[in-house]
C-alpha positions in Angstrom: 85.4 91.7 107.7 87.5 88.9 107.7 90.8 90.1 109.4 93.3 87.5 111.1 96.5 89.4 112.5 99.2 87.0 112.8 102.2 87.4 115.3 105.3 86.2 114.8 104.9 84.0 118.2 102.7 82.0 116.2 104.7 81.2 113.3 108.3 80.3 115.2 109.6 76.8 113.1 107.0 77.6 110.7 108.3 78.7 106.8 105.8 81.2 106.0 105.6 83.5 103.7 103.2 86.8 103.3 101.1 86.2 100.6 100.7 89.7 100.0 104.4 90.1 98.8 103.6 87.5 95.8 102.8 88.6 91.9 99.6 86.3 90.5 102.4 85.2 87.9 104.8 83.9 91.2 101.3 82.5 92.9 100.5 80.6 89.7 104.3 78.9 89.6 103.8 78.2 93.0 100.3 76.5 92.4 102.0 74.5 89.4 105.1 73.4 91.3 102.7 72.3 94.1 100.6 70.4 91.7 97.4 72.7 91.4 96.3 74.8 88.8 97.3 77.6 88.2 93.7 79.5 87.8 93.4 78.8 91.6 96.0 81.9 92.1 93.6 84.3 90.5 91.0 82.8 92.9 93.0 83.4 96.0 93.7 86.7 95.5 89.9 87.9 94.3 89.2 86.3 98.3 92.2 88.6 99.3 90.8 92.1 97.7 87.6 91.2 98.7 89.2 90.8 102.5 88.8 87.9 103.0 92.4 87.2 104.6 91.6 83.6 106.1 92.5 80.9 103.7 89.8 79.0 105.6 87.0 80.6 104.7 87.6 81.3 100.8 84.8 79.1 100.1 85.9 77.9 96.6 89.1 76.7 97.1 89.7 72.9 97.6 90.5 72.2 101.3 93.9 70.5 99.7 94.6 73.5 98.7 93.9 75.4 101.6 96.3 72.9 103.5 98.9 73.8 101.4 98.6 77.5 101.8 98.2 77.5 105.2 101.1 75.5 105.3 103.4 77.9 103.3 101.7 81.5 103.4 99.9 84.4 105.8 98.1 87.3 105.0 100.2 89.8 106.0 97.5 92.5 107.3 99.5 94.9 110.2 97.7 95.2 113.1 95.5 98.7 113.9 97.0 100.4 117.2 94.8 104.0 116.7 93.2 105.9 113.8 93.2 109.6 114.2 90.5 111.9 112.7 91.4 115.8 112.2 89.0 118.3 112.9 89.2 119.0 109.4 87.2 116.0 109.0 89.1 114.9 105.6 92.4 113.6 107.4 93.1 110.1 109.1 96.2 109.3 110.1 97.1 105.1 111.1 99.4 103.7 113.3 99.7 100.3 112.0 102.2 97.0 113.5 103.2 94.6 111.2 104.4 91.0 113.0 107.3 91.7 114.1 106.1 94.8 116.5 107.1 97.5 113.8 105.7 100.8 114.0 104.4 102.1 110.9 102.1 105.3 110.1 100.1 106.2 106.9 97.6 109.1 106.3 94.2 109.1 104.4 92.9 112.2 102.6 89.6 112.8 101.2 89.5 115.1 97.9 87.0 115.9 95.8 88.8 114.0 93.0 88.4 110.9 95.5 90.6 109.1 98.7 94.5 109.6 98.7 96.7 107.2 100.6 100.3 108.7 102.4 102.3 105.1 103.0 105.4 104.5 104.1 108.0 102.4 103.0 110.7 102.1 105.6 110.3 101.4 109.3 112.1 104.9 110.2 114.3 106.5 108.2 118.4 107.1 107.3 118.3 110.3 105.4 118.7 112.6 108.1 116.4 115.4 106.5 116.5 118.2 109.6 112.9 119.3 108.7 111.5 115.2 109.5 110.8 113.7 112.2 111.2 110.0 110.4 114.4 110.1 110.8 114.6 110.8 114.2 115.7 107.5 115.8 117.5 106.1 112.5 115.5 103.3 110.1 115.2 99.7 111.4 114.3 98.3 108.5 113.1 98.0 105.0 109.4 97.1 104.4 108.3 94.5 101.6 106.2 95.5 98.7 103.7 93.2 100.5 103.8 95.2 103.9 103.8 98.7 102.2 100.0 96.9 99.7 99.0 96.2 103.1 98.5 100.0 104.1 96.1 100.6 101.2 94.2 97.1 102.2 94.1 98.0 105.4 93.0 101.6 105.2 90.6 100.4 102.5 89.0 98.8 105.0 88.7 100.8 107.5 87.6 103.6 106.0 85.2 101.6 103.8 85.9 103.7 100.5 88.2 103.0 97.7 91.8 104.7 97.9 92.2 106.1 94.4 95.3 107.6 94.8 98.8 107.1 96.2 101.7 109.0 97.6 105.0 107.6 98.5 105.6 110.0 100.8 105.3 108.6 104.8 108.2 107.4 106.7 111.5 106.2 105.0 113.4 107.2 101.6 111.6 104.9 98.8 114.6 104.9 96.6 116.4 103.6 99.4 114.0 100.5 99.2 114.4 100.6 95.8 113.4 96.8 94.6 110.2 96.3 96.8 108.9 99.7 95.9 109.0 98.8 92.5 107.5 95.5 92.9 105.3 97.4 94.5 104.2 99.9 92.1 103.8 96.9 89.9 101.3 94.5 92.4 99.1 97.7 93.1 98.8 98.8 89.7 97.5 94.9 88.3 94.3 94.5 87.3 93.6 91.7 89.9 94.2 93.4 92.9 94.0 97.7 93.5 94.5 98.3 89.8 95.3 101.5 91.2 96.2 103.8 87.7 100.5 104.4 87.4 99.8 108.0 86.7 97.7 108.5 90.1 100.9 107.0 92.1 103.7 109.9 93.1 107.0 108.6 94.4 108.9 111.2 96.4 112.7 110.5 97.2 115.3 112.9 98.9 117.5 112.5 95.3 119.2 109.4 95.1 121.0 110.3 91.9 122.1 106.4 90.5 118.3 105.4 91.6 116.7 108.7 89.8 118.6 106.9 86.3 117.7 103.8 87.1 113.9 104.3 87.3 113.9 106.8 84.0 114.7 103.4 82.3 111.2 101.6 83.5 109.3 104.3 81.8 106.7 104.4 84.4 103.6 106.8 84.2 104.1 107.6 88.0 104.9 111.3 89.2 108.3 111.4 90.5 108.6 114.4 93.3 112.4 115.1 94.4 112.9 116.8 98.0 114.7 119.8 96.9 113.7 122.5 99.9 117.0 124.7 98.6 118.4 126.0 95.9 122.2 125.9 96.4 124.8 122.9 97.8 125.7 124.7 100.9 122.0 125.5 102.3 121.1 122.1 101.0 123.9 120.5 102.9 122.9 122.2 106.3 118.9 120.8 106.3 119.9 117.8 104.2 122.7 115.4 104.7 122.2 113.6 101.2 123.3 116.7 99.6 126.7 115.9 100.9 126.9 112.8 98.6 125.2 114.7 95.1 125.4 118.0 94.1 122.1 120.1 93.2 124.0 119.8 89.1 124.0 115.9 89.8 120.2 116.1 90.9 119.4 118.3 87.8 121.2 116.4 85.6 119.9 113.0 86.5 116.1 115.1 86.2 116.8 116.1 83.1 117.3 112.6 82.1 114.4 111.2 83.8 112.0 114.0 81.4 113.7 112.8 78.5 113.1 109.2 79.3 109.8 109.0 80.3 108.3 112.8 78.9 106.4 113.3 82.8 106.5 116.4 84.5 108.7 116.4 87.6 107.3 118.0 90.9 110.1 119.8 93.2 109.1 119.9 96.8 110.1 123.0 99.0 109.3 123.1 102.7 109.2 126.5 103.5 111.3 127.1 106.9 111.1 130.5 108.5 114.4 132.0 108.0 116.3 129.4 107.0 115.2 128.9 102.6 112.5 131.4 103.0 113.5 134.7 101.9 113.6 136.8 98.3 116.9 134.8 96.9 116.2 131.9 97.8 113.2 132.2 95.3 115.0 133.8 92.5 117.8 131.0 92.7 115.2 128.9 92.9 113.7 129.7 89.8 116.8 130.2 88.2 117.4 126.3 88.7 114.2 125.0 87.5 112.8 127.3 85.2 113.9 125.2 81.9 112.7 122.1 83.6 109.4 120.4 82.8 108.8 120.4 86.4 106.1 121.7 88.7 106.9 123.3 92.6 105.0 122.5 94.9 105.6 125.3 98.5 105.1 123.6 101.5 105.3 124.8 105.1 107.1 123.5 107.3 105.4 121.2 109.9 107.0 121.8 113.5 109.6 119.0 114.6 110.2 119.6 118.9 113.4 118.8 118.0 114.7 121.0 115.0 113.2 124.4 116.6 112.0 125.1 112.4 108.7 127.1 112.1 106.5 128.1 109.8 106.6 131.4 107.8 104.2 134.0 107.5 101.2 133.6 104.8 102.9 136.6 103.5 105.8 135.1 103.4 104.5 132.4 101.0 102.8 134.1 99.0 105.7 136.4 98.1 107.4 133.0 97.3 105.3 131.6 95.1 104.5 135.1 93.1 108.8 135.4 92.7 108.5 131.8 90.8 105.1 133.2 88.7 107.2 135.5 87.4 109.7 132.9 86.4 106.8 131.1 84.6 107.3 128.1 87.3 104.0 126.8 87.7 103.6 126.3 91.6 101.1 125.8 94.4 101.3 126.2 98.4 100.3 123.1 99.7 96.8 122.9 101.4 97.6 122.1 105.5 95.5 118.8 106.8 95.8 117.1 109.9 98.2 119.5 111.0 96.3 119.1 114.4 97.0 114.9 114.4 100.4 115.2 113.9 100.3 114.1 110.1 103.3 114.9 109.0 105.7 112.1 108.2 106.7 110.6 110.9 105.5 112.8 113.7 102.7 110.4 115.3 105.3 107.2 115.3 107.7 109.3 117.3 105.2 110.6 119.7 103.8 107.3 120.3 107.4 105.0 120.6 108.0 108.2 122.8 104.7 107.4 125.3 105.9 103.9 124.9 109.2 104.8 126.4 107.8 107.5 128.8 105.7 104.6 130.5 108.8 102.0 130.9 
């Protein structure tokens, strides 16, 4: 395919932009204030989600044209550095680097519903969740909604099958982000490009209340998950620092509000940690919390971090969980492991390969 991965070398004096990071409506003001028309926009980008990423060889737009978007834009495709496969055979996980030599990892799934995409939408990560290893080394920086399309694109083309569904769920807190990850969810759900449905997109955040209020307002058909992994403010406080800033009766409340808003189902995550959330009351408080909620839980175990010393508890263990919150009438699932032998948990394969990087200085 037609792939052309620019480095930031390249463009030094140069005002570019990544083309990718544009709305068809903000492409078609830019064609009119350049003197084209505007229908050329629509043209451009049918090259781009074809991948075709060189303006060059979109063979129906007017070399004038191609002048000027050379002049002013890139295709902001990050570089491939490895693609993993599990032995599972459904699981790929992608180290990507965008221009400016960021590190960046996303996963691909294969269901039998069709192809699920894990991005990320932070370089890193601030939250300081114990249980991830994202956060391990701080976040550098925000990525644009452009940069965070680009994972689908890429992975698109890699794999050479159409990603159906997406999860906002890799590295970095996408509340945190807040404006590009709505542009975002906005650019990938257009017609023109990925027209990828609202309701098969699922935005996970750690609970940043004010954010959680803010996006009840849009109304969006998207599945919001919130990172819950304990029922009370002082076990939530020792595995998640955000916890420290809003209280689990903030969290509920601005959930609450978010159901009333926009009449979706909420999921809860709940990394199962081996005797640390694990046991009988932490179930029955658990569904105490949620049981009036139009929510759903979804039990996950814990993916080892070197660093944290968490493990994962016994099948038994999880099962007992999930049967405690049956018997609240919580509906629930155990997440299904993949690519636990890849490192596919978010973050894990960034960190182990800045840490090779590092080993061999």
């Amino acid at each position: 395919m037609d792939f052309l991965y620019v480095s930031l070398e390249n463009l030094v004096g140069v005002n570019v932009i990544n083309i990718l990071d544009y709305s068809l409506e903000e492409l078609k003001s830019w064609m009119s204030e350049n003197g084209e028309k505007e229908f050329r926009a629509k043209q451009v980008f049918d090259w781009i989600y074809k991948e075709v990423f060189v303006f060059d060889n979109m063979n129906n737009i007017p070399k004038g044209i191609k002048e000027k978007l050379n002049a002013a834009f890139y295709v902001g495709i990050p570089e491939l550095i490895k693609v993993y496969n599990s032995i599972d055979s459904h699981t790929k996980k992608f180290l990507f680097k965008y221009n400016d030599g960021s590190i960046i990892e996303c996963v691909e799934m294969e269901y039998d519903y069709g192809n699920s995409i894990c991005v990320s939408t932070q370089v890193g990560c601030k939250m300081g969740c114990k249980f991830c290893a994202s956060t391990i080394g701080g976040m550098l920086r925000n990525l644009t909604s452009g940069e965070i399309l680009a994972q689908i694109i890429k992975v698109q083309n890699i794999v050479k099958k159409r990603i159906s569904n997406v999860v906002l769920m890799g590295s970095g807190e996408p509340l945190d982000n807040y404006d590009n990850v709505i542009k975002f969810l906005e650019i990938s759900n257009a017609e023109y490009g990925l027209n990828i449905g609202q309701r098969h997109i699922t935005l996970s955040t750690c609970g940043i209340v004010p954010k959680i209020y803010e996006l009840a307002e849009l109304k969006l058909q998207i599945t919001l998950a919130i990172s819950l992994h304990a029922p009370t403010d002082n076990e939530r406080k020792e595995i998640m620092p955000i916890a420290n800033k809003y209280s689990i009766k903030e969290l509920m409340d601005a959930c609450n509000y978010y159901i009333e808003k926009t009449g979706k189902r909420i999921t809860f995550e709940y990394a199962l940690v081996k005797d640390v959330n694990d046991n009988e009351k932490n179930a029955n408080e658990l569904g105490r919390l949620v049981k009036n909620l139009l929510c759903h839980v979804n039990i996950i175990p814990v993916n080892n971090v070197t660093e944290n010393n968490f493990q994962k508890p016994s099948n038994k263990r999880l099962d007992d969980f999930s049967n405690i919150l049956n018997s609240f009438g919580i509906n629930n699932t155990v997440r299904k492991e993949m690519g636990s032998d890849i490192n596919a948990a978010c973050g894990q394969l960034r960190k182990s390969y800045i840490n090779s990087l590092e080993e061999g200085c």
